[in-house]
C-alpha angles and dihedrals in degrees: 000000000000117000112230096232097220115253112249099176131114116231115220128253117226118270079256104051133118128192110210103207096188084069096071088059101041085060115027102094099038111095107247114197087358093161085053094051092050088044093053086041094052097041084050093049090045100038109018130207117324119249118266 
């Protein structure tokens, strides 16, 4: 079996394109899809990882 070598390149914003950087601390720290995360999490602790 081939090993996937782990993509370390950046892809490239549009000419256009602006990063806000005050964004990434006004949400860091609220729960997004929260009700998503516990239902993965129950179904992995009932369930567990599918076979390979």
């Amino acid at each position: 079996m081939k090993t996937k070598k782990a993509k370390t390149e950046k892809k490239e914003l549009p000419k256009d394109f602006k990063v806000n950087s005050s964004l990434a601390d006004k949400y860091a720290d609220q729960p997004l899809f929260k009700d998503k995360v516990d239902r993965a999490n129950y179904i992995l602790k009932t369930i567990g990882l599918p076979k390979v």
